[in-house]
N, C-alpha and C positions, 0 to 999 in steps of 0.2 A: 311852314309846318308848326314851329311854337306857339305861333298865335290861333293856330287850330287847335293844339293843345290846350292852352289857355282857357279858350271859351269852352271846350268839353268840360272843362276840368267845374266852371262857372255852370253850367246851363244846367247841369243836371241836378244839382243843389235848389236854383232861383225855379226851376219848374217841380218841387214838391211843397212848396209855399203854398200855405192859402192864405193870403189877404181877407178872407172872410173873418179871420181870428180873431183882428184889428179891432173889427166894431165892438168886440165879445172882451176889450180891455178894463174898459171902464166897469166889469163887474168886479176886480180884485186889484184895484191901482195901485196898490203900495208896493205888490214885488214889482210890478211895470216900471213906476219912477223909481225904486232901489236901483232895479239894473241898468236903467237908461242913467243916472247919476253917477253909477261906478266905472262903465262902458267910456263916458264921454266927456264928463269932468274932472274926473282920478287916473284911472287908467295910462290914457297915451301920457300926461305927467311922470307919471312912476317910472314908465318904461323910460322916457329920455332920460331920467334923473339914475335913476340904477347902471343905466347902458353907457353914460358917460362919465359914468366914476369908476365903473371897472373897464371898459375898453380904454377911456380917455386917461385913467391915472394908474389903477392899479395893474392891471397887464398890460400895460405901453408899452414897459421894458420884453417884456415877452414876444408881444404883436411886431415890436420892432417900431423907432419912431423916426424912425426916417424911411419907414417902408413904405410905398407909395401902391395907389389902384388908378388903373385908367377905366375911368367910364364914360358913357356916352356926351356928347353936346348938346345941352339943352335947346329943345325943339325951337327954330327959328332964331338962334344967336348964332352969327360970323363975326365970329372973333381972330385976328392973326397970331398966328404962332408966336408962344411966349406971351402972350396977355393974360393978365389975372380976371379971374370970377369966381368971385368967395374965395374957399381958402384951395381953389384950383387953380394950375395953371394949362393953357392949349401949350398941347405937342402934340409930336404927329408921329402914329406909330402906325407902321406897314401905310403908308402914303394918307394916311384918314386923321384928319384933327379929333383930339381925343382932349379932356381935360382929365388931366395927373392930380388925385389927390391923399392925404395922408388917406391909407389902409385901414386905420383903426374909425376912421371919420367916413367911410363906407359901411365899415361893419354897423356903426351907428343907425346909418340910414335904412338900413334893415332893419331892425331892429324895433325905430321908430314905425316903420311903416306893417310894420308886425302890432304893436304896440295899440297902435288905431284901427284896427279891424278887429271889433267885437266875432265874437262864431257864429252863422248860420248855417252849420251844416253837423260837424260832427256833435254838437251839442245834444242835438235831438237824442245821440248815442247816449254819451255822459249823465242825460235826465234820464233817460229808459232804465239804467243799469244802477244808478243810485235810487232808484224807483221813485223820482221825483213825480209831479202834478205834469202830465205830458201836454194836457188843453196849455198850461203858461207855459212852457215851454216853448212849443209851436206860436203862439202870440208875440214873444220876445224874440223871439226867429223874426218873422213876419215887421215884427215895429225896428228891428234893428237894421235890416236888411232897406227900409226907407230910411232910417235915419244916416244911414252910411253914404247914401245916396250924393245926400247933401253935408255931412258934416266931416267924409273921410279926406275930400281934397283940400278944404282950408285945413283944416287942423294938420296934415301932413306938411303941406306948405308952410306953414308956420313954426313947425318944429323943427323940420329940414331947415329952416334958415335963421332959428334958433340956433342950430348945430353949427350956423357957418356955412350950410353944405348948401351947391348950385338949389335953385327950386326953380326946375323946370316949370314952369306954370301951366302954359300949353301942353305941354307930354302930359303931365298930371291931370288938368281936365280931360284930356283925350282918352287916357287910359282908365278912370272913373266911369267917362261914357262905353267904351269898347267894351271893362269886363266887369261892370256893377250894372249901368243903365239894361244895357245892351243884352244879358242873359236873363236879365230883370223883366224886361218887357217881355223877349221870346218867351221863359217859361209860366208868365202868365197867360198872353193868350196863345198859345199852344195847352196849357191845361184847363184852360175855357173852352177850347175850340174841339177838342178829344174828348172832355167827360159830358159835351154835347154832344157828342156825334158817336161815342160808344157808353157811354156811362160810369161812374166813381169810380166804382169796383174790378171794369178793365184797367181804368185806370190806374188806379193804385195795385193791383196783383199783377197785371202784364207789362202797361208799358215801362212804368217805375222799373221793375223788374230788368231790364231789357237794359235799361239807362245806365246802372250801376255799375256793371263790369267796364263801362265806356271810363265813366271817371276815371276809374283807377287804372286803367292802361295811359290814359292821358297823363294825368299825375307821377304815376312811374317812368312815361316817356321824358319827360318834362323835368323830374330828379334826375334821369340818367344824364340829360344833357349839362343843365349846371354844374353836377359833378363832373364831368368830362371838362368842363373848361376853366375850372379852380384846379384839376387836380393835381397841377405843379404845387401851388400854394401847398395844400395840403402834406404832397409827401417833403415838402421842405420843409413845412412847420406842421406834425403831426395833429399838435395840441392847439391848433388854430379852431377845432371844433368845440374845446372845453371851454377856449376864453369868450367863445360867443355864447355858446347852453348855458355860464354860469348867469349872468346876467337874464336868461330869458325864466332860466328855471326860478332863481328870486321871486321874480316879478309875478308869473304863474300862482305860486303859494301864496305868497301876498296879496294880490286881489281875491285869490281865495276866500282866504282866514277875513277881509275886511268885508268880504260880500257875506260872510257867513255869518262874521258876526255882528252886523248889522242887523241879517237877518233878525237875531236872536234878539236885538236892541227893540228894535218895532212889533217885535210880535208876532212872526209869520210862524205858517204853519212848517213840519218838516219838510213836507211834499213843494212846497212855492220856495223854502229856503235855497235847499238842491243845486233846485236849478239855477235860482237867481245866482248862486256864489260860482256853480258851470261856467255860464253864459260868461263872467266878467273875465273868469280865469282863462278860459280858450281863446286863441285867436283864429279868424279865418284867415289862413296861412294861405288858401288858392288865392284872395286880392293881395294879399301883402306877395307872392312868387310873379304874379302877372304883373303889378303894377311896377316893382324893382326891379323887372324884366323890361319891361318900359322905357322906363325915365332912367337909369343907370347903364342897361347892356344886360344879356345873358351871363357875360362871365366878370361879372361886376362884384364883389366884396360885400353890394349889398344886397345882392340874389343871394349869395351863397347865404347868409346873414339868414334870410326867410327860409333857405332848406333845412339849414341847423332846427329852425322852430317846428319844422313838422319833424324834425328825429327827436324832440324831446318830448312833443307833446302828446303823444300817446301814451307811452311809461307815466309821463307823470299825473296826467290827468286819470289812470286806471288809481294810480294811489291815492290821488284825492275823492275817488269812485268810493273807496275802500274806508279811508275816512268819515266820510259822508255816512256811510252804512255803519258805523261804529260807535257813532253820538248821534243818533237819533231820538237818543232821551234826552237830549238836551233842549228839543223842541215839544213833547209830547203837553206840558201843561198848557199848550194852547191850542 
């Protein structure tokens, strides 16, 4: 049932893309490469580097440093009870080998994998509302949405074991393909195959239409369950939701302000700024909940880790909405 969840939660986002956008880049390339530079060269950096100074040093004592998470065994290793991988050890709880590892070193893994997933879905919101330029928008939807394709599995892999933390390899390709490739392909040609067979404008007024209540019972099915199986954690340590938001909320501002004002560095217009500084600041929180649902477990330190990012990121992104609309003379002389 999760993994049904999962892909609703995907398919309906990957099927209002249009890849037609793509060709339509190369008329305005500089917010293109702004955002694909901030997205995938800055970005998943910050996040590890913010998220293990304050999980890893500054709320340790808080988190607890001898407090431990079990999550899953990396797809295709048997390993015997009590054998080390990374900074995990296999035990075996309710009869099932699990690897035990520090708490705060979970929350990480969230975090990180939050960190690597640029936005292709609520963004489009974010640009509409800031009344940014909606054709780049949808374009950086569209080029982020392949580039994740290919660059969210190493780069997670590599930060994960940066961190010390197991790197599933196999789960991790697997879970790329299942909820990137996989809703990728369906909602292209399913919106090939429908605005042939009934035209744009059903398409976009009905069936679109019809899609969007699906997400969001998905998404809300799919919170309810993570929270149900953290929610010992939580009512032991109330404040387990602050030391992971503080870190996420940082890092949100921050690629903000560097995507904006970058913007303002090169030149761009208000309407390309917007979005570009949007796009870097949001994360798609549905791969970072699917894929830490994955490779860690449902009731993993680092699922919970990606639910904290969708309770932040609405609040904070309406504020940075509101920003946006408040210094728009600060782009007007170009």
């Amino acid at each position: 049932p999760i993994a049904i969840c999962l892909f609703f939660m995907m398919y309906p986002i990957m099927v209002k893309i249009d890849f037609g956008e793509v060709l339509r880049a190369g008329k305005n390339i500089k917010p293109v490469i702004l955002t694909l530079f901030i997205n995938w060269a800055i970005k998943p950096f910050t996040m590890y580097a913010i998220s293990i100074f304050f999980l890893g040093t500054f709320f340790l004592a808080f988190i607890g440093p001898e407090a431990v998470d079990y999550v899953k065994m990396p797809l295709g290793l048997n390993l015997p009870v009590g054998a080390e991988h990374g900074v995990g050890r296999v035990v075996l709880v309710n009869g099932a080998k699990v690897l035990e590892v520090p708490l705060w070193r979970s929350y990480l893994a969230g975090c990180i994998l939050l960190g690597i997933a640029p936005c292709t879905a609520m963004v489009l919101v974010w640009g509409f509302l800031a009344r940014g330029n909606d054709g780049h928008t949808l374009i950086m939807v569209a080029i982020n949405s392949l580039t994740m394709l290919f660059l969210y599995g190493p780069l997670g892999g590599f930060l994960l074991g940066v961190g010390r933390l197991p790197v599933p390899w196999q789960a991790l390709v697997l879970s790329v393909g299942i909820y990137v490739a996989l809703p990728l392909a369906a909602g292209y040609l399913s919106r090939k195959s429908i605005i042939r067979a009934r035209g744009e404008a059903w398409f976009n007024e009905k069936f679109l239409h019809l899609l969007t209540p699906i997400t969001i019972v998905a998404l809300l099915i799919t919170l309810v369950l993570l929270f149900s199986f953290k929610g010992d954690v939580i009512i032991s340590n109330p404040l387990t939701i602050l030391w992971i938001a503080v870190p996420l909320f940082i890092q949100t501002n921050l690629i903000y302000w560097l995507g904006y004002g970058l913007s303002k560095l090169i030149h761009l217009r208000y309407e390309d700024a917007a979005p570009s500084a949007m796009i870097g600041a949001s994360n798609h929180f549905e791969v970072a909940i699917a894929t830490s649902a994955m490779l860690f477990g449902l009731s993993s330190g680092a699922a919970l880790a990606t639910v904290v990012g969708v309770l932040i990121e609405v609040p904070v992104m309406l504020m940075l909405v509101k920003i946006s609309l408040n210094t728009t003379r600060w782009f007007y002389p170009y």
